[in-house]
C-alpha positions, 0 to 999 in steps of 0.5 A: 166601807171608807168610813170604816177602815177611816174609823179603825186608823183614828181608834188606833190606840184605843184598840190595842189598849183593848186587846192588850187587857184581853191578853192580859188574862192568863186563860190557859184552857188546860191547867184548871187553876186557870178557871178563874180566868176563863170566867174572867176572859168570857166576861170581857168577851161579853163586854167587848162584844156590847161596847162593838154593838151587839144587841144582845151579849151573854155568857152562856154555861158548859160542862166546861168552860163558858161560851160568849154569844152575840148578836147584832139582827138588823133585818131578818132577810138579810143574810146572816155570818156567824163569827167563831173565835176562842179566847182560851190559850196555850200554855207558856212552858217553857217559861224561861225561853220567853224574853218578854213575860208572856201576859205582859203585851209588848210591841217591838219591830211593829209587831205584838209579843204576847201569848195569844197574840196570833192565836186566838186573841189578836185575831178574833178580836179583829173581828170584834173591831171590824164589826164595831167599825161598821156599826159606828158608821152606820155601814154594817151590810148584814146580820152578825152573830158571834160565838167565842169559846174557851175549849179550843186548845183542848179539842172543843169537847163541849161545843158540840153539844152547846152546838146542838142545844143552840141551833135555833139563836145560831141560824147563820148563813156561813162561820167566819173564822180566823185561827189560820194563818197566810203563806207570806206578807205579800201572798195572801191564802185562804186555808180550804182544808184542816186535817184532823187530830187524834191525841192520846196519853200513854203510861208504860210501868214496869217494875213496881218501883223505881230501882237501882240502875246499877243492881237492876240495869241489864236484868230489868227492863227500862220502862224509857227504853221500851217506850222509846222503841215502841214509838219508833216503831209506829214508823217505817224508814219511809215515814210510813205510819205502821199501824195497821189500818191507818190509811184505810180510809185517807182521801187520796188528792188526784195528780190534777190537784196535787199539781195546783198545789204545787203552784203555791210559792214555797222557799225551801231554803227559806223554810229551813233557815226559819226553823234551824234545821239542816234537812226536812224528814216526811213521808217518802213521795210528798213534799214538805206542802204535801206532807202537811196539807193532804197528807197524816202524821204522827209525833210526840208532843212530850216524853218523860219519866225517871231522874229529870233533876239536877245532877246525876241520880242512877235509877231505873225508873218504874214508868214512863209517859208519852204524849202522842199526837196524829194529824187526819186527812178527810175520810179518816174518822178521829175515832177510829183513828184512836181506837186503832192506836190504842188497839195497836200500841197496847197489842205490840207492848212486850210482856217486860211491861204494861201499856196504858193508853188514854184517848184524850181529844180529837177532831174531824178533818174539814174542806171548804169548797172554793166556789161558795159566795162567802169564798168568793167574797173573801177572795175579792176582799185579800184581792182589794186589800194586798192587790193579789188573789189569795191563793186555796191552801190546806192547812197541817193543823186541825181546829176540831170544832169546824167539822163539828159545826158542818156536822152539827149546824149544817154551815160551812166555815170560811177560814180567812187567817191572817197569822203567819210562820213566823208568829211561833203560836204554841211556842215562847215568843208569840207574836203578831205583826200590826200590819197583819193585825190592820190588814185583817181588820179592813179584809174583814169589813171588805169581806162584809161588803162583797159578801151581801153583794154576791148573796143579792 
């Protein structure tokens, strides 16, 4: 495995070059004029994927955006790891925070700015260089298939059924992902959990047009207003959510391992000054590692409506929208979830008013045992490259297609993330450092090795 790591420090310049034309393509899942660059975006997988040494590389349709699938048999009885990424993108709004354009890559402070730095695209295509590293010197210890979606950013809803249409070419042995992040630098972690998401559209209306706020104002209700009160009231002065039967079925974490948790390292003061905040706001009870590992949540995402122009317009508009998202323990169903909340909020609008409640996207929560062998190789791989053991961490976000894998194919999935806070994905300023973009790279070919060790 020398040789490979050897191979990846003298293609240095080359590997970013490449990256670099990846992140160049604005592939921005969620807004449609971007389909072109999907398609464009699933090509260079395809590419990228040959030129590395697959056999076999093929862009493979959906009712959406196309999946790329590879592979590389060397021997049928060796074990097999399927690797999942996605090369779709957020969007970049708002575009004026940025202070570099977001599809122009640039490295300053030794790290990546670019949207899609972290998330996904620098670190998938890790795994793309770490398996061409290994096949160019002959050290590639296992079977490889890899499976790179462009749906990620908007739940995934047509790779379950592509999931379900392709078990037999994605026969594997375990799902290698990395769409995570690490603690620290210098603390290496493996997430072992992902909570779910629910996400929803609503639309109140009120008068059936936009009215004088001085004529109407006092007599009519605000359409704003009244949204703004209704989402308060989906919680309590505890951070409680208040709609009825939440937490029915939230999965409960044992004293035991709510104090393992706690042994993890966390600067609170650190954390704050990250994020510019005086005081952190959760659930009465937990900590801030709590809140967003074993524990739901509900936010807005974004709220609109009326005059957002320039200047002063005095109106009472006729709608207002939210959209509104709930991060799931294990055992919360997304469904039920979404159903509830749209139950719930459309139940407790007021007569002044008429409540409309999208359910747009979801995902299951996901745990990963940590005595598997692919854990276990992953362990002994941060171990050899930070000279730490990682610490077993559950994340807050949500990547909904891994319980759908566990579902669908029958796999666990190991999430070996090698982002951290800083790197501000889903936000203006995107970055990735070098050093965690190399360091991924020989995890990833050590994990290759440990892993075909232990299954022997």
């Amino acid at each position: 495995m020398e040789q490979a790591k050897n191979y990846i420090k003298e293609n240095r310049e080359r590997i970013l070059d490449e990256l670099f034309e990846l992140i160049r393509i604005p592939s921005i899942s969620s807004i449609s004029d971007h389909k072109d660059d999907m398609i464009k975006a699933a090509e260079y997988w395809k590419e990228a994927m040959l030129n590395a040494g697959c056999d076999k590389a093929v862009v493979m349709p959906t009712e959406g955006n196309p999946v790329v699938y590879g592979e590389k048999i060397i021997d049928q009885n060796l074990p097999t790891v399927l690797v999942y990424g996605h090369y779709d993108v957020m969007p970049v709004d708002p575009i004026d925070l940025w202070d570099n354009p977001p599809f122009e890559p640039v490295i300053i402070d030794d790290k990546i700015w670019a949207r899609g730095a972290d998330d996904d695209k620098g670190q998938a295509f890790m795994h793309a260089k770490a398996f061409e590293a290994m096949i160019k010197t002959d050290s590639l210890p296992c079977n490889v298939k890899f499976m790179v979606e462009g749906e990620e950013e908007i739940g995934s809803p047509n790779m379950g059924k592509w999931c379900e249409d392709n078990k037999e070419i994605l026969k594997a042995d375990i799902i290698l992902v990395s769409d995570t992040s690490m603690i620290a630098r210098d603390i290496p972690s493996i997430t072992t959990g992902l909570r779910g998401l629910g996400y929803w559209e609503v639309e109140v209306t009120g008068p059936n047009r936009d009215l004088h706020s001085g004529l109407f104002g006092g007599a009519v209700a605000n359409p704003i207003n009244v949204l703004a009160k209704m989402i308060t009231d989906m919680t309590d002065e505890n951070g409680h959510i208040t709609i009825p039967g939440f937490y029915d079925d939230v999965l409960e974490v044992s004293e035991e391992e709510r104090a393992k948790m706690a042994e993890a390292p966390f600067d609170l003061e650190g954390y704050k000054k990250a994020i510019d905040v005086k005081e952190l706001k959760g659930e009465t009870g937990y900590s801030p590692s709590e809140h967003t590992g074993i524990r739901p949540s509900f936010d807005v995402c974004g709220i609109w409506g009326g005059y957002t122009g320039e200047g002063a317009k005095t109106v009472l508009p006729s709608k207002a929208y939210a959209k509104i998202s709930s991060r799931l323990v294990p055992n919360q169903d997304n469904i039920k979830i979404m159903e509830l909340f749209k139950k719930h909020f459309e139940a407790v609008a007021p007569d002044y008013v008429k409540v409309k409640v999208d359910c747009l996207h979801g995902g299951q929560a996901y745990v990963c045992p940590i005595d598997i062998p692919a854990y276990k190789a992953a362990e002994k791989a941060y171990n050899t490259t930070y000279n730490k053991l990682p610490v077993p961490v559950r994340s807050g976000g949500s990547i909904p297609i891994i319980a759908t894998f566990e579902e669908k194919l029958g796999l666990k999935s190991v999430l070996m993330g090698f982002g951290l806070d800083s790197d501000a994905i889903h936000s203006p300023n995107e970055n990735y450092p070098l050093e965690q973009f190399w360091n991924g790279i020989d995890t990833i070919i050590e994990f290759y090795k440990e892993y075909v060790n232990i299954m022997k």
